[in-house]
N, C-alpha and C positions, 0 to 999 in steps of 0.2 A: 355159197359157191360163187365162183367169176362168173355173174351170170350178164347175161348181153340186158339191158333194158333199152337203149337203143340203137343201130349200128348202121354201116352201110353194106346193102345187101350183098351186092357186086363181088367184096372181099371176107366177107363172114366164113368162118368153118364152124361148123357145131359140132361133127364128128370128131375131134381131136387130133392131136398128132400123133403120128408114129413112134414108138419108145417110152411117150408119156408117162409122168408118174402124177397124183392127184391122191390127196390127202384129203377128207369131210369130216366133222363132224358134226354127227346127227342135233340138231337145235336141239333137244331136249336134255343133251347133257351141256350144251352151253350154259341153260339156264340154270342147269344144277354147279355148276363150274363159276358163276357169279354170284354165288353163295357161299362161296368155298373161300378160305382164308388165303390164301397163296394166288390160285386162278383166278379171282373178283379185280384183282389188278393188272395180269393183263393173260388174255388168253388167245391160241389162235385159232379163227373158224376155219380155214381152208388154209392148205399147204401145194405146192406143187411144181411140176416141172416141163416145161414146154422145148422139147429139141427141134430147130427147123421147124417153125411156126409159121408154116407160112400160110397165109388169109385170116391170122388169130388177128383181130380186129373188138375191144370195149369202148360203149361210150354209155357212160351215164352223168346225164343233164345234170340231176338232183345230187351227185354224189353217190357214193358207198357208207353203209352203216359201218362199216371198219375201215380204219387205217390202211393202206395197200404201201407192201414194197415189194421192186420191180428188181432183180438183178440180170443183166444181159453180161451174158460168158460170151457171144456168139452171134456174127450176121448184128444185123441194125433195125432200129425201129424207131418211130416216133410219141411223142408224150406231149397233150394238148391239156394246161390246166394252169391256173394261177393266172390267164391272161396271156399267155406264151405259148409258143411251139419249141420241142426241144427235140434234139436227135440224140437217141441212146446210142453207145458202142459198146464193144465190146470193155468189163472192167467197170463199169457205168449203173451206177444205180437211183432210182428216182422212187421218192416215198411221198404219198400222196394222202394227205389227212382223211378223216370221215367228212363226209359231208360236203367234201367240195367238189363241184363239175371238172369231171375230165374225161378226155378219149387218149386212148393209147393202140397202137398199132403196128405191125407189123410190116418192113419193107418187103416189097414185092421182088424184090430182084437179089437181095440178100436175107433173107428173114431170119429175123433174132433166136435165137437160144435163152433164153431164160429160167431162172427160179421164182418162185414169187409166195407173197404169203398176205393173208389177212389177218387183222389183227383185231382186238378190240379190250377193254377193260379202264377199270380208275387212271391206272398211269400208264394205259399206249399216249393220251395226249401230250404228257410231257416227255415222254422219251420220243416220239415220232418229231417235236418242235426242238430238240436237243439235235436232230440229224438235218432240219429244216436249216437252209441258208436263201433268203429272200433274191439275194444276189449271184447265185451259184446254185438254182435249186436242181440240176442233174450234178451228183457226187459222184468225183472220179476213185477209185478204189487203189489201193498198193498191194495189199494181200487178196486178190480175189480168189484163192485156192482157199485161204482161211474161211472166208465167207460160204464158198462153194461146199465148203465139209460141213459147215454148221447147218445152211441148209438141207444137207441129205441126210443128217440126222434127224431134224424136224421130219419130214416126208416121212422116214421111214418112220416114224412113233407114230406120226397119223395112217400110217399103211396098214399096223398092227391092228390088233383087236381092243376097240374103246375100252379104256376104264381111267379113272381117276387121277390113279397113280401115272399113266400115260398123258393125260393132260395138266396133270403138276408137270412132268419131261418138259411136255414141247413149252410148255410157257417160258419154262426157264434156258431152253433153247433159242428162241424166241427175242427172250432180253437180250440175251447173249449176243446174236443176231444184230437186234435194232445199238446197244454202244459198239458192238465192233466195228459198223457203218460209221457210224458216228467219229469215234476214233480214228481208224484208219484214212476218212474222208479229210480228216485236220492235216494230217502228215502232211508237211511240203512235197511236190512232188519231185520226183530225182531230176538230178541235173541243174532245179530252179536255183536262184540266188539264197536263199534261206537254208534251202538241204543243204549247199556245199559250205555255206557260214556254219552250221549248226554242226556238221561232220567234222571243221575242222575245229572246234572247240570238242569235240568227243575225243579228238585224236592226240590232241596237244592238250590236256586238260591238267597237264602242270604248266603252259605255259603263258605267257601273258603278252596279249594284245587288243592296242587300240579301237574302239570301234569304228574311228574313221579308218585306220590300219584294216581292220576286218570288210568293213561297207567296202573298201575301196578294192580290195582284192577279188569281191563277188558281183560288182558293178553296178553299186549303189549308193546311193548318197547315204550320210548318218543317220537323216532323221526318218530315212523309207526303211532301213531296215531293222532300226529299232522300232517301228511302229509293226514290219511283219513278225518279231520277234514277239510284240506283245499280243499279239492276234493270237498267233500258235501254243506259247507257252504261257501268255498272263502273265510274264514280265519283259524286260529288254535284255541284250545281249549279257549286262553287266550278272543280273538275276541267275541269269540259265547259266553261265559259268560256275559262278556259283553254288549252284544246286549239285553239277558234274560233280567239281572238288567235293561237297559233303559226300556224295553217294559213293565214290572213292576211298575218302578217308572212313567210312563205317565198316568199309569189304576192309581192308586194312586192322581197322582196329576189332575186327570180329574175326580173322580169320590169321593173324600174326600175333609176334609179341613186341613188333617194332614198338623203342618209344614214341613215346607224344610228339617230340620234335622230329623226329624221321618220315614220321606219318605225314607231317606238315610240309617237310620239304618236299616228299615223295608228289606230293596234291599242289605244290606249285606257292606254297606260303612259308618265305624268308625269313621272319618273324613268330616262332611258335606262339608264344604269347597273344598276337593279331590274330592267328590261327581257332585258340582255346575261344578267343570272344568272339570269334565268327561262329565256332561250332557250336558256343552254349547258346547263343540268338537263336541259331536254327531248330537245336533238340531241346532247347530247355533246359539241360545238363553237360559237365563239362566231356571232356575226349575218356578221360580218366572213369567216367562214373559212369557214363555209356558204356563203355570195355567191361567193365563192373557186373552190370546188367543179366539177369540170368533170358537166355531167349529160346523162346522153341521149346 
């Protein structure tokens, strides 16, 4: 459970808050759950939901035996760990490894809202270091209704009545959970230099421009935004174009009977020919033999 080991007394509540929802399960099917082929990799001990938290105050020196993540929908708090103090807002999420010292708390004049969950198993470590940015370690969220649903379906399957099949749910709730953090935390944020670079290649994905052209429209130099491009996507603007035009030309040749060379103009390539040996680099196989393809 979120239990206090040690706090400051001043702001502590032990009686909970109003509305609350809280998920347990009882240790003894943990230990039968890291036995289990599915559950041994990652399972959750504690689920829950804090509305208007106010005086909810942890601090543990030693760490947690499981992974914690934090999401605030609501009001603000603070997060002491890594060596840093950090302010949650609203949208805002902070995942805290096992084992490592931290205190987290609630503002006294606005007190956060939160979800929250424990986790523990073979791969919470890699998945909790996969949402981990050393540089950024509070994640801003884009979808946090997506987030907010997945949580209250976990709660609710720890709310029910324990069993097996209930804790295969929340685990895979759970993962579910820890990449859509993950994910959604990479997205540029709206408005930034990289969202409107990267919208206007979604929108214009037949047509063709520069990346100083492109840098210089989003107000950036060449070499900053091909370096956010490969943060984000794992390649540069030229790559993620690219990639657009294939995912185009596939809906195209799976869902029409346009020729091969229509397809290619339609995706912004003059050249069918140049077209065929960009697509076979990419699938392996030509436009012709992909269309072929029996799928589904």
């Amino acid at each position: 459970m979120d239990e206090t080991l040690e706090s400051s007394p001043p702001t502590y509540r032990s009686e909970g808050f109003p509305g609350q929802r809280l998920g347990v399960v009882p240790r003894p099917q943990l230990e039968a759950a890291a036995g289990r082929a599915v559950t041994r990799r990652l399972t959750v001990t504690d689920a829950g939901y804090f509305p208007e938290a106010k005086g909810h105050r942890r601090s543990r020196p030693h760490g947690a035996t499981e992974a914690i993540v934090i999401l605030c929908t609501a009001g603000t708090g603070r997060a002491r760990f890594a060596g840093a103090e950090h302010v949650l807002a609203p949208g805002s999420c902070i995942v805290i490894p096992a084992g490592e010292p931290h205190e987290y708390w609630a503002s006294d004049e606005s007190p956060w809202t939160i979800w929250w969950m424990h986790v523990r198993g073979t791969d919470a470590p890699e998945l909790v270091g996969a949402m981990r940015r050393e540089a950024q370690p509070v994640l801003r969220l884009r979808s946090v209704d997506r987030v907010v649903a997945l949580f209250d379906e976990l709660v609710t399957e720890l709310e029910r009545r324990p069993s097996p099949s209930r804790a295969l749910a929340a685990s895979g709730i759970a993962w579910h959970v820890l990449t859509r953090v993950a994910a959604d935390a990479a997205e540029p944020a709206d408005g930034s230099p990289l969202e409107r670079a990267i919208r206007y290649l979604e929108v214009r994905v037949d047509g063709s421009i520069r990346v100083s052209e492109l840098a210089a429209m989003v107000g950036l130099s060449p070499s900053h935004l091909t370096a956010l491009f490969r943060r984000a996507t794992g390649g540069g603007p030229g790559a993620f174009r690219t990639a657009l035009r294939m995912t185009r030309a596939r809906a195209l040749l799976d869902t029409t009977a346009l020729p091969v060379a229509e397809v290619a103009a339609a995706v912004g390539y003059v050249d069918p020919l140049y077209f065929s040996r960009q697509f076979s680099r990419v699938h392996g196989l030509s436009p012709s033999a992909y269309r072929a393809q029996h799928k589904g």
